[in-house]
N, C-alpha and C positions, 0 to 999 in steps of 0.2 A: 114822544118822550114826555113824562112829567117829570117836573120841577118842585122841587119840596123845600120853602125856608125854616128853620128853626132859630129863631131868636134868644140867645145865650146873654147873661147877663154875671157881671161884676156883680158882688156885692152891695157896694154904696150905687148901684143904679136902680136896686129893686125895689117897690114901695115899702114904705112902714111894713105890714101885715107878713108880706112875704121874707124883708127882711128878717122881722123877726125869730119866723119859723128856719130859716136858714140857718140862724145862729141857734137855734135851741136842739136842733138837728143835727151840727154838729161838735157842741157839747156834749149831746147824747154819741156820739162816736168818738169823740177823743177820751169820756169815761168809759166806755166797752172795751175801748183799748189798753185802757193802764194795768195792769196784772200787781197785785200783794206784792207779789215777789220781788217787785223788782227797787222796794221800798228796802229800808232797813226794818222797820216793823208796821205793824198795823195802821197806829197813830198815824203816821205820817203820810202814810197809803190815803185814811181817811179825811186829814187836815188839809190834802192836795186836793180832793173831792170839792171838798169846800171852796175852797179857793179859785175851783172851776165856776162851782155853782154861782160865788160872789161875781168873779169878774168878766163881764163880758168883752172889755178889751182885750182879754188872752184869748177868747175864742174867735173874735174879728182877727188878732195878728197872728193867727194858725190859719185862717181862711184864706188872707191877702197871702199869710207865706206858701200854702199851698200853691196859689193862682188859680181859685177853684170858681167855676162858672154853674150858673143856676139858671133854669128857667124862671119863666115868670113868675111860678107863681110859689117860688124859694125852695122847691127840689132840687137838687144837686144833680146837676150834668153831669160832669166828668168823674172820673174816679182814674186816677195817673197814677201809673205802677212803672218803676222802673224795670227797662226791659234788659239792658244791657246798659255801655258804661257810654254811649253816642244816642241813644234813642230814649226817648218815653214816648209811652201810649194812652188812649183816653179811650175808653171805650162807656159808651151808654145804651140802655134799651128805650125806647122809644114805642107804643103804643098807638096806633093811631088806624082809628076806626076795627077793632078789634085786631089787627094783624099788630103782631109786636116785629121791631126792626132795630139791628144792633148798629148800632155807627161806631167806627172806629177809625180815631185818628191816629196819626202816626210822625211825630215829629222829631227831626237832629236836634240834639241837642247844641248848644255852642260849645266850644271848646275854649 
């Protein structure tokens, strides 16, 4: 049988470099996600852009509120969907020496 570690990291644990690409990573996914629509008009759509792009303490207190875990080298591990209204799931692909492998966790949630 082999044994496979993968080392998962908190945010405030990753160096500077990887840090950084963490957080700019997901800025770049918290604005993919915002839709016009769901603004009252454009301006405001575009004003909230901004105000992404200016603060990176809202993109660290979207990362901590997720509880999102990154490798080393400031990729994003987990990706949690909820599955039902007692479970979330984490599932990641992982790479390693050309074979790619899905890990998937599976946690209660607390009530």
């Amino acid at each position: 049988m082999e044994h496979l570690t993968i080392n998962l990291y908190h945010l405030e644990e990753l160096e500077v470099r990887a840090k950084n690409k963490a957080i700019e990573n997901h800025r770049g996914h918290m604005i993919d996600e915002l839709y016009c629509s769901d603004f009252e008009n454009k301006s405001d759509y575009y004003k909230f852009i901004d105000v992404l792009m200016e603060n990176e303490h809202l993109i660290i207190k979207d990362i901590e509120k997720e509880d999102l875990l990154f490798f080393k080298n400031g990729n994003q591990a987990n990706d949690f969907s909820q599955t039902n209204c007692k479970k979330e799931t984490a599932k990641t692909d992982v790479t390693i020496q050309g074979e790619t492998y899905s890990i998937v966790y599976e946690e209660d949630k607390d009530e």
